[in-house]
matplotlib code that plots the C-alpha trace (Angstrom):
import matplotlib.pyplot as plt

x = [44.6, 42.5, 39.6, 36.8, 33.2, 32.0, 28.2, 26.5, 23.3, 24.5, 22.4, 24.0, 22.6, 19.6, 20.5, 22.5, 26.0, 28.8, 32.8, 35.0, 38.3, 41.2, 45.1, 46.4, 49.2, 50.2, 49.0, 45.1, 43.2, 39.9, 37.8, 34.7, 33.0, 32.4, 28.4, 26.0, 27.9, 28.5, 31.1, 32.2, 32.8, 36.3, 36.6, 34.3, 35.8, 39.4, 40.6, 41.5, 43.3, 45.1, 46.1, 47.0, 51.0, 50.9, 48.1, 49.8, 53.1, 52.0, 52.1, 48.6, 45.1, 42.2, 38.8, 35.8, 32.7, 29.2, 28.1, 24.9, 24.7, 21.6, 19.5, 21.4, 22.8, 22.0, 18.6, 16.6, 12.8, 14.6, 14.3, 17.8, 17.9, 17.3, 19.6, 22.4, 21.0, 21.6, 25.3, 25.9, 24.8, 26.9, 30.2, 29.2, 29.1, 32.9, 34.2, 32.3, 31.9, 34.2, 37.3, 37.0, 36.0, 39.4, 41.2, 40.3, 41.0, 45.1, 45.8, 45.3, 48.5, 48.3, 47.6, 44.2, 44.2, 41.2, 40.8, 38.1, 37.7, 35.2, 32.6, 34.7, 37.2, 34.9, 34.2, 37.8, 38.7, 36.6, 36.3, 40.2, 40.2, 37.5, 39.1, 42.8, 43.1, 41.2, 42.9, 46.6, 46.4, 44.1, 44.5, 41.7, 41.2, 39.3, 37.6, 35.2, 35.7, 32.9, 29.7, 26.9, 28.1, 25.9, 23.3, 20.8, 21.8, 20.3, 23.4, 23.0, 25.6, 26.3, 27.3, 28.8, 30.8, 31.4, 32.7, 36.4, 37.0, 34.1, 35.6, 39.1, 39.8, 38.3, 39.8, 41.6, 41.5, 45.5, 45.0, 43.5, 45.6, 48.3, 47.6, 46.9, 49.9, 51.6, 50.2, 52.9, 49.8, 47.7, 47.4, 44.8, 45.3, 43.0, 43.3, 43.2, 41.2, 37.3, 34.8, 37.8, 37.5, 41.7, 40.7, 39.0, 41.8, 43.5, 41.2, 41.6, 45.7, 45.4, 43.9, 46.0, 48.8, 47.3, 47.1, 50.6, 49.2, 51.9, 50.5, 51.1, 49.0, 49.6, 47.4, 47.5, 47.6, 44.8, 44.6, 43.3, 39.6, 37.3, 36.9, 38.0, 41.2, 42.7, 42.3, 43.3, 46.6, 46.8, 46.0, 48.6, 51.4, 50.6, 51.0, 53.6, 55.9, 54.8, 54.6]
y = [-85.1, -83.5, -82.2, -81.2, -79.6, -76.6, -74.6, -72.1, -69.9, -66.8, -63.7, -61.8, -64.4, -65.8, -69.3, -72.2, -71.6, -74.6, -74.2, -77.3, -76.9, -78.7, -78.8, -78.2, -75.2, -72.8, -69.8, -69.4, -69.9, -68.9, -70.8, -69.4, -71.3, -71.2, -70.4, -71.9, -74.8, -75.0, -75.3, -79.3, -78.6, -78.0, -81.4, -83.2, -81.9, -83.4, -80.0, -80.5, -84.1, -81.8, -79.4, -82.4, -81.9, -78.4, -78.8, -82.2, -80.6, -77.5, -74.9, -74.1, -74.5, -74.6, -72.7, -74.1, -71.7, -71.7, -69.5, -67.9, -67.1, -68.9, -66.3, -63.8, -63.1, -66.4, -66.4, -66.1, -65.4, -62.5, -58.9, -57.4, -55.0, -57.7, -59.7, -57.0, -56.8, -60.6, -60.2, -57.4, -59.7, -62.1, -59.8, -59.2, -62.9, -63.2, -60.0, -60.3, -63.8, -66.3, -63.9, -64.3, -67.7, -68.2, -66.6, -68.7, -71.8, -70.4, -67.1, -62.9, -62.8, -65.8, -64.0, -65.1, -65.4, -65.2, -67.8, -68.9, -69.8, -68.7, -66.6, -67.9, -65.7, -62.5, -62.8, -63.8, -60.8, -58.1, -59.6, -58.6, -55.1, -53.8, -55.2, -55.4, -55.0, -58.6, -60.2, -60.3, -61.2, -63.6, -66.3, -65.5, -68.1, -67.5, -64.5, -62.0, -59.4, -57.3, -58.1, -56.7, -59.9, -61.2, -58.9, -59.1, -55.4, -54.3, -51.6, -49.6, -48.7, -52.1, -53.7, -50.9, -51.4, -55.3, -54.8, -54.7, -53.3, -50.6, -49.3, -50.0, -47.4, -44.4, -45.3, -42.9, -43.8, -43.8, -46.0, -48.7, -48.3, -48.7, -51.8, -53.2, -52.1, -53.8, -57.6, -59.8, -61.8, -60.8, -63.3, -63.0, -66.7, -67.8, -70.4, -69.5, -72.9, -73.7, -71.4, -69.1, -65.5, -64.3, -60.6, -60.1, -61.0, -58.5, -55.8, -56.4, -56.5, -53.0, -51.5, -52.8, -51.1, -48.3, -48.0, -48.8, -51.9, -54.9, -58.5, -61.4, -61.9, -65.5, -66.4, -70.2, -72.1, -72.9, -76.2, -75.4, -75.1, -73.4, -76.5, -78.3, -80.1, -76.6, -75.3, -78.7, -77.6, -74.6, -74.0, -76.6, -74.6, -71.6, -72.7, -74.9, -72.4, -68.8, -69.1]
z = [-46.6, -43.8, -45.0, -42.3, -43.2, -41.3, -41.5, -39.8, -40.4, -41.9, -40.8, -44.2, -46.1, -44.0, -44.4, -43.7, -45.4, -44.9, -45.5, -47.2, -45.4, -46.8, -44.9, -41.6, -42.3, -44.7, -46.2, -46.7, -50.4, -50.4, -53.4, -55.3, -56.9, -60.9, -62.1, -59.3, -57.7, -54.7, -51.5, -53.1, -56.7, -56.9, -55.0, -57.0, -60.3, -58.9, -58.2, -55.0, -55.7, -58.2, -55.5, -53.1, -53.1, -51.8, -49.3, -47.7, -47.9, -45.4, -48.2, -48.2, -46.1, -48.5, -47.7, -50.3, -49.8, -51.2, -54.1, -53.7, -57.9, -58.4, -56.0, -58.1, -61.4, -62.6, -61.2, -64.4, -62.2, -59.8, -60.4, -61.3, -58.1, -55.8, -57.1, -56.6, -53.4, -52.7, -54.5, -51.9, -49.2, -50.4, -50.4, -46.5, -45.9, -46.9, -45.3, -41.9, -41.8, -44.2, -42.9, -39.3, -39.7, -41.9, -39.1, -36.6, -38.1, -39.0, -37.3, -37.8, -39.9, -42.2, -45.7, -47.4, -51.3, -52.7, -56.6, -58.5, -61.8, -64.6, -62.4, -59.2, -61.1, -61.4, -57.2, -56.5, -58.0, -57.2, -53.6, -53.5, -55.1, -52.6, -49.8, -50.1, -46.4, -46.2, -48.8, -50.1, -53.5, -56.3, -58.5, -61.6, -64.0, -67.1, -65.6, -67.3, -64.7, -65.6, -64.0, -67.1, -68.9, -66.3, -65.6, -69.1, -69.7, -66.1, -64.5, -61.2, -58.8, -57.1, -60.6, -60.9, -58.0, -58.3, -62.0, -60.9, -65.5, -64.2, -61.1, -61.0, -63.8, -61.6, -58.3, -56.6, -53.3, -52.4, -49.5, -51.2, -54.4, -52.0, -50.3, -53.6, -55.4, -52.3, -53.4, -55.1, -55.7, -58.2, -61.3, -64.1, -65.8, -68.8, -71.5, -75.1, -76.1, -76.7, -74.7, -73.3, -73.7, -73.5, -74.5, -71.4, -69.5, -71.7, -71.1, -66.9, -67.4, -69.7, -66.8, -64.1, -65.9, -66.2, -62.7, -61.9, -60.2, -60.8, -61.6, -63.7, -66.8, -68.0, -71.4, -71.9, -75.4, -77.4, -76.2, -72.9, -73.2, -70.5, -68.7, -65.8, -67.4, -68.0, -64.2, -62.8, -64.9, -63.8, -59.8, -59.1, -61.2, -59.7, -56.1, -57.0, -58.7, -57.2, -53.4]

ax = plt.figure().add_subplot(projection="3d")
ax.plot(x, y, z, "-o")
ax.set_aspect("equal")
plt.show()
């Protein structure tokens, strides 16, 4: 497999950011990663061995960023505005800098999905709903896709605004609801095992349908756990069998 490592010092961020990149063709899957690993966990975790058939087979180029959740949510010393302010940095980072970066290294029309899993799901998604003309669709496994499960009861307009449960009910904007209604893309995965949480994957499908917006809810059994055995499973069946 090819697998190159790229960095640069990101001015969004104000430091040092570096880019696993897996593949040589197909289409483009962004990873976030879950709590506050970093741009080598889904390879360390065997994720990407998992994923090996569809990367070496040209059906998809792999993009591995960093998370920045420990200077934020999960940053137990921060106050809670700054670290909205650090999680609205991060957005930036992916949409000025991880994008053009991805286009680059494939082309302007090769289609980005965005995936994560756990709070790689939560990014993954909202990082789609807000810019569906960035991004054509997401893979979320076992997701809680609203940010105040993370933020100690702290709310203000930028959690607001990155709980895709919170906004996604009151958008009317019919140029985004468009593009996103356009994405044959969007799956909301989880396990219904140990440490999973199925309802909130529930709650996010409820309000997809409510806004007309199609996607694939898929609850595994309850043998899958929240764990890494479960999304080694699953990744590689959803590339495999739905593009």
């Amino acid at each position: 497999m090819n697998r190159d490592i790229h960095s640069w010092h990101s001015p969004r961020l104000n430091k040092q950011m570096e880019v696993a990149v897996y593949g040589h063709y197909g289409f483009s899957l962004l990873l976030l990663p879950t709590a506050a690993a970093d741009y080598l966990e889904y390879e360390r975790f065997h994720l990407i061995d998992a994923i090996a058939g569809p990367i070496n087979e040209g059906k998809v180029k792999v993009f591995s960023i960093n998370s920045i959740n420990a200077e934020s949510w999960l940053n137990p010393n921060m106050h809670p505005r700054h670290k909205a302010i650090r999680h609205q940095q991060f957005n930036e980072y992916v949409f000025e800098e991880v994008v053009p970066f991805i286009k680059s290294m494939t082309s302007e029309d090769t289609p980005i999905i965005t995936c994560g899993a756990s709070l790689g799901a939560l990014h993954s998604v909202n990082l789609f709903f807000r810019r569906p003309d960035l991004f054509s669709g997401v893979i979320g496994m076992s997701g809680d896709y609203d940010l105040s499960t993370y933020t100690k009861g702290y709310h203000d307009q930028d959690v607001y605004f990155n709980s895709p449960v919170q906004y996604l009910p009151n958008m009317e904007d019919h140029g985004l609801l468009t593009q996103i209604r356009r994405s044959n893309h969007i799956h909301i995965v989880s396990g219904q095992g140990e440490w999973e949480n199925p309802d909130a994957s529930r709650r996010f499908s409820a309000i997809l349908n409510a806004k007309g917006i199609d996607h694939e809810l898929d609850l595994w059994g309850p043998d899958m756990p929240h764990d890494w055995p479960t999304w080694r499973k699953m990744l590689p069946y959803y590339l495999e069998s739905r593009f």
